[in-house]
DSSP file (Angstrom, degrees, kcal/mol; ACC not computed):
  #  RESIDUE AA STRUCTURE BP1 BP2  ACC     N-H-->O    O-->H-N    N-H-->O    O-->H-N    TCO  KAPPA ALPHA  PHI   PSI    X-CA   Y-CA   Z-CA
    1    1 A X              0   0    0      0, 0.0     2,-0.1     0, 0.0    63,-0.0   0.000 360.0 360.0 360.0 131.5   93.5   95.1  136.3
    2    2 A X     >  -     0   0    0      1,-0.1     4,-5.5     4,-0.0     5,-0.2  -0.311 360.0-110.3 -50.4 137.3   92.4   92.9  133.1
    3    3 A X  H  > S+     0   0    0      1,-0.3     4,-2.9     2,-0.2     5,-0.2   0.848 116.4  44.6 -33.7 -57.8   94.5   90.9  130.9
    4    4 A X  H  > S+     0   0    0      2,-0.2     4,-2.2     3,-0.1    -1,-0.3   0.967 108.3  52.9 -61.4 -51.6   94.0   93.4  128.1
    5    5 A X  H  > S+     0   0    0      1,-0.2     4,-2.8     2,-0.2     5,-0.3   0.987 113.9  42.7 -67.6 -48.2   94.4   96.4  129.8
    6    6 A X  H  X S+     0   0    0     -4,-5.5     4,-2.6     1,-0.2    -1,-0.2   0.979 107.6  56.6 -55.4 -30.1   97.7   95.4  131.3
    7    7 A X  H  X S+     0   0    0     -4,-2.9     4,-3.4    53,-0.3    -2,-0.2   0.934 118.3  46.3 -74.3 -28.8   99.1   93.7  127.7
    8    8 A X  H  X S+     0   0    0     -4,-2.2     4,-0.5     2,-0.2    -1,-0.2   0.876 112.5  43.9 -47.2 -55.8   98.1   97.7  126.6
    9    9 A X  H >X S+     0   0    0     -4,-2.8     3,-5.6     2,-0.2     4,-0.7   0.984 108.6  52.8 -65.7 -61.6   99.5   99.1  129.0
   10   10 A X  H 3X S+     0   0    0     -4,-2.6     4,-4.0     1,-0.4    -2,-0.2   0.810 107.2  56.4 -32.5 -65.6  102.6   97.1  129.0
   11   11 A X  H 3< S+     0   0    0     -4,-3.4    -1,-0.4    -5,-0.2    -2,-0.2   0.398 109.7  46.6 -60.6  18.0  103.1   98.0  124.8
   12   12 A X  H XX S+     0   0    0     -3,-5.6     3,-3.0    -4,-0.5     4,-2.3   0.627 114.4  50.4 -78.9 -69.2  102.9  102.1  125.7
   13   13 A X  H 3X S+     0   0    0     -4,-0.7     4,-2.6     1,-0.3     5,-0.2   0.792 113.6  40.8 -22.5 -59.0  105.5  101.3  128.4
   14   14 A X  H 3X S+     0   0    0     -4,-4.0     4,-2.1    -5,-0.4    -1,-0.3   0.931 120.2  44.1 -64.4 -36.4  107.6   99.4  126.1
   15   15 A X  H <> S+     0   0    0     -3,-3.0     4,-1.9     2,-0.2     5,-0.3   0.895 115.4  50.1 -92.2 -29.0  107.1  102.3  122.9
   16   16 A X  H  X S+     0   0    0     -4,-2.3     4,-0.8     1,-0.2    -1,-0.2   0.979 112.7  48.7 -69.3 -37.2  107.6  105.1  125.4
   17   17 A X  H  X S+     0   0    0     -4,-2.6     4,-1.9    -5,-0.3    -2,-0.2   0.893 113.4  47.3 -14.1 -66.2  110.7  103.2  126.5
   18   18 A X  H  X>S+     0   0    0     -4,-2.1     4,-0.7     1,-0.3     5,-0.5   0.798 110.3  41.9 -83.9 -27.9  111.8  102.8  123.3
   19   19 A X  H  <5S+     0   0    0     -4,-1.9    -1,-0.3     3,-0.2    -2,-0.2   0.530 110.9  70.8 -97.0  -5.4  111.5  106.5  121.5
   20   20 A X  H  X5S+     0   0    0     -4,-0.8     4,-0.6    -5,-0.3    -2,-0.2   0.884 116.4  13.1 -65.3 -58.1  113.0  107.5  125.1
   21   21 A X  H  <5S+     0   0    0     -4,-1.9    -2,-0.2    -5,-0.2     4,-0.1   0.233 129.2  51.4-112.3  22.1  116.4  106.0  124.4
   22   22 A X  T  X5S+     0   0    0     -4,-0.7     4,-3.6     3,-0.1     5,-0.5   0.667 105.5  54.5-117.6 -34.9  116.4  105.4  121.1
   23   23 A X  H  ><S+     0   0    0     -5,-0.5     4,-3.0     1,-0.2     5,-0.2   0.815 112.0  47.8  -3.9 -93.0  115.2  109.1  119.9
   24   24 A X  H  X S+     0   0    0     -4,-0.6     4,-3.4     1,-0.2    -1,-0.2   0.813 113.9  41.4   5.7 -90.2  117.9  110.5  121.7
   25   25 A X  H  > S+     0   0    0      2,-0.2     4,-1.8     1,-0.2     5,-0.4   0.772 112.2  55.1 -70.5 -15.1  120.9  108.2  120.5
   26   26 A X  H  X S+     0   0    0     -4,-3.6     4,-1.7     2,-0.2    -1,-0.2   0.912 114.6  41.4 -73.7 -32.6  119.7  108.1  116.7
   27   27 A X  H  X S+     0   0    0     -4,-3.0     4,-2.1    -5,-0.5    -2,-0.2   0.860 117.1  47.8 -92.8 -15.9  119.8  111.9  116.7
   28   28 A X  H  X S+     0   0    0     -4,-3.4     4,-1.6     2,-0.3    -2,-0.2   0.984 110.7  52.0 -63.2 -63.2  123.3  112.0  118.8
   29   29 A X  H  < S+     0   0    0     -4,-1.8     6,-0.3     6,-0.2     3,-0.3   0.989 115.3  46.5 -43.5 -69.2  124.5  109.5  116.4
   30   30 A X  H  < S+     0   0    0     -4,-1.7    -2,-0.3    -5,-0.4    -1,-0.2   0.828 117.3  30.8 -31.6 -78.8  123.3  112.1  113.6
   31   31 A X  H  < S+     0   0    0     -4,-2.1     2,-0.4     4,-0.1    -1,-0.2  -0.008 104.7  75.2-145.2  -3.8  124.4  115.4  114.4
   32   32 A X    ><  -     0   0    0     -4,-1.6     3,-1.1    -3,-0.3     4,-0.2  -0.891  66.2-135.9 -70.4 140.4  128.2  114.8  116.6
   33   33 A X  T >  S+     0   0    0     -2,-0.4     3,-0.6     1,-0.2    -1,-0.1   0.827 106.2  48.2 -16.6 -57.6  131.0  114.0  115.3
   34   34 A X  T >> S+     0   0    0      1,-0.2     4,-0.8     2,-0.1     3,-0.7   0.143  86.5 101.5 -91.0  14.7  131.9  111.5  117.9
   35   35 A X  H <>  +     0   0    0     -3,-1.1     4,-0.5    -6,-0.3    -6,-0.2   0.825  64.6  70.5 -71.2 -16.4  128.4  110.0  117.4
   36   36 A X  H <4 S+     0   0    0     -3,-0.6     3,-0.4    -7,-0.2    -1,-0.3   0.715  88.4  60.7 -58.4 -33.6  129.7  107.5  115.4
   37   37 A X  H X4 S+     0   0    0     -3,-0.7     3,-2.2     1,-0.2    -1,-0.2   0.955  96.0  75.8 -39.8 -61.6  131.5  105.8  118.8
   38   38 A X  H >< S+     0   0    0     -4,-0.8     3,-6.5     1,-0.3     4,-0.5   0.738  76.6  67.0 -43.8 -65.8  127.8  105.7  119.6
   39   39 A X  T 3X S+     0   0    0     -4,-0.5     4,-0.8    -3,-0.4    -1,-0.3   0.433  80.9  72.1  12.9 -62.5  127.2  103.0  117.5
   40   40 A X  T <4 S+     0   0    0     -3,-2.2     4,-0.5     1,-0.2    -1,-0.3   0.695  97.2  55.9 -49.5 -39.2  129.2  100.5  119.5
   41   41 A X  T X4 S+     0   0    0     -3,-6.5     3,-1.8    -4,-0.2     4,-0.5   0.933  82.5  94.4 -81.1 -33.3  126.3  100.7  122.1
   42   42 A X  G >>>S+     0   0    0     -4,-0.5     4,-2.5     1,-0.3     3,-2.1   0.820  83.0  46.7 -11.7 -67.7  123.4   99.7  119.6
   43   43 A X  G 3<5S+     0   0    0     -4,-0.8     4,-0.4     1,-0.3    -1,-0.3   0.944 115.0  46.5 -82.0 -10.4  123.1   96.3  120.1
   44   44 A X  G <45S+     0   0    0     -3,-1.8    -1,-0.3    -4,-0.5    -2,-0.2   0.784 110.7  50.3 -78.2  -0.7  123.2   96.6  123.7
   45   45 A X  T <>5S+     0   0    0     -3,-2.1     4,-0.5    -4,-0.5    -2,-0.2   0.735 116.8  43.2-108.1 -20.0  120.7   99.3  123.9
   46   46 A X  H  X5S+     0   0    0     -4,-2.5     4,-1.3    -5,-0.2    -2,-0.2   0.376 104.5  68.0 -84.1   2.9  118.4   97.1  121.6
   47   47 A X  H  4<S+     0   0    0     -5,-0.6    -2,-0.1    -4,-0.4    -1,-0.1   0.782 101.7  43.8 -50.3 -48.2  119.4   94.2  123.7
   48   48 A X  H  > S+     0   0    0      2,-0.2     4,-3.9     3,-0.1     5,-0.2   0.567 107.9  61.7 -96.3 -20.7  117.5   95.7  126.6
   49   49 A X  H >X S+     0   0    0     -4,-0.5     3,-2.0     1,-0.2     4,-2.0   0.969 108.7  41.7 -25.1 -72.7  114.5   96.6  124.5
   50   50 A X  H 3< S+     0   0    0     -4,-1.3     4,-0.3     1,-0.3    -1,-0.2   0.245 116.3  45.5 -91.0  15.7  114.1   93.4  123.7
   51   51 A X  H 3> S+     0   0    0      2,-0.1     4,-1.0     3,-0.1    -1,-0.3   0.693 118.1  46.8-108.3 -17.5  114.7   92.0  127.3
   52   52 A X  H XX S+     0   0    0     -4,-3.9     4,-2.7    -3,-2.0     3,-1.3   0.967 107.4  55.7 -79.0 -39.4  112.4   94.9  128.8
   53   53 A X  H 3< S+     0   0    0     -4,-2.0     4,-0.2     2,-0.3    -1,-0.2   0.702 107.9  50.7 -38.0 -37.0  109.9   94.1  126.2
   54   54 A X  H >> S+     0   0    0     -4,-0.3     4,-1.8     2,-0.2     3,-0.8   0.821 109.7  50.3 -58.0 -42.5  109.9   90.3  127.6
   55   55 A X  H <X S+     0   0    0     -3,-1.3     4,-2.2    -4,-1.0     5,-0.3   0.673 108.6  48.2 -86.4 -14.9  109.4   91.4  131.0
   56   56 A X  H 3< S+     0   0    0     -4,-2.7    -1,-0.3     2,-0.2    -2,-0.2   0.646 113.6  47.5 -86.9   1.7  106.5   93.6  130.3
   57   57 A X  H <> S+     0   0    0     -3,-0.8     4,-2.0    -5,-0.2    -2,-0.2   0.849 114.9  49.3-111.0 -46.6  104.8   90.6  128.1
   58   58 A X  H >< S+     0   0    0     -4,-1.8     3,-0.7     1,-0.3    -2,-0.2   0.959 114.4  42.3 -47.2 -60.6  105.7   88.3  131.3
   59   59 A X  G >< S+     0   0    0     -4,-2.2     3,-1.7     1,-0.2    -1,-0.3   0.943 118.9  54.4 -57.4 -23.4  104.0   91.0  133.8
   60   60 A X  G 34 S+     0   0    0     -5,-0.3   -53,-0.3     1,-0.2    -1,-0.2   0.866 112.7  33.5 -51.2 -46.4  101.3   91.2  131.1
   61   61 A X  G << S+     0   0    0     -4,-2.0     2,-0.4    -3,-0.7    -1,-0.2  -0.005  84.0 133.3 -99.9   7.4  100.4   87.8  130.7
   62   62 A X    <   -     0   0    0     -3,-1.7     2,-0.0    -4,-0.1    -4,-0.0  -0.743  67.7-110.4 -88.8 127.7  101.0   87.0  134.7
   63   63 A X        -     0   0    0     -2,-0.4     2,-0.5     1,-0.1     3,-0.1  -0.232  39.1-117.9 -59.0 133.7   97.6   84.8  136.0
   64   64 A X        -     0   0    0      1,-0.2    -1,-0.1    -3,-0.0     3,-0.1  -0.820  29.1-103.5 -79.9 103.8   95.7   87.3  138.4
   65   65 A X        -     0   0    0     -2,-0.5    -1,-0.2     1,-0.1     2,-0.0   0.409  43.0 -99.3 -43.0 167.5   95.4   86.1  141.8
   66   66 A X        -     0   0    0     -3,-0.1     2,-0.5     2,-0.0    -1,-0.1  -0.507  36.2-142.9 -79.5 160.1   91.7   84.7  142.7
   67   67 A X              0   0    0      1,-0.2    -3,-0.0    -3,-0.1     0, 0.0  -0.994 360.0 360.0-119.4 153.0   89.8   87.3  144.5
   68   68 A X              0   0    0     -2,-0.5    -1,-0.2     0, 0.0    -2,-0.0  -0.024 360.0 360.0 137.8 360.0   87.4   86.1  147.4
């Protein structure tokens, strides 16, 4: 696979990621009562965004073995 096509794939990985768990807890947050607790987890669940978001730019950007 090409440089490009992985750094591609890797952002939809990361935005499906991201509207996966964040979707979810914005509208939980919304619409319980007790969603407001929720809250407390934010910055760890954008914590991990931004630490999967690192590892997919890592795998993204990782030099391609030689072929032959």
């Amino acid at each position: 696979m090409t440089t490009p096509t992985r750094l591609i794939l890797a952002v939809a990985i990361w935005c499906l990621a991201a509207v996966a768990v964040m979707l979810p807890l914005v509208w939980l947050i919304n619409n319980r009562d007790w969603g407001i607790g929720l809250m407390l987890l934010v910055p760890f669940v954008v914590y991990g965004l931004l630490r999967l978001g690192r590892a997919l730019e890592g795998w993204a950007r990782a030099s391609e073995p030689p072929s032959g």
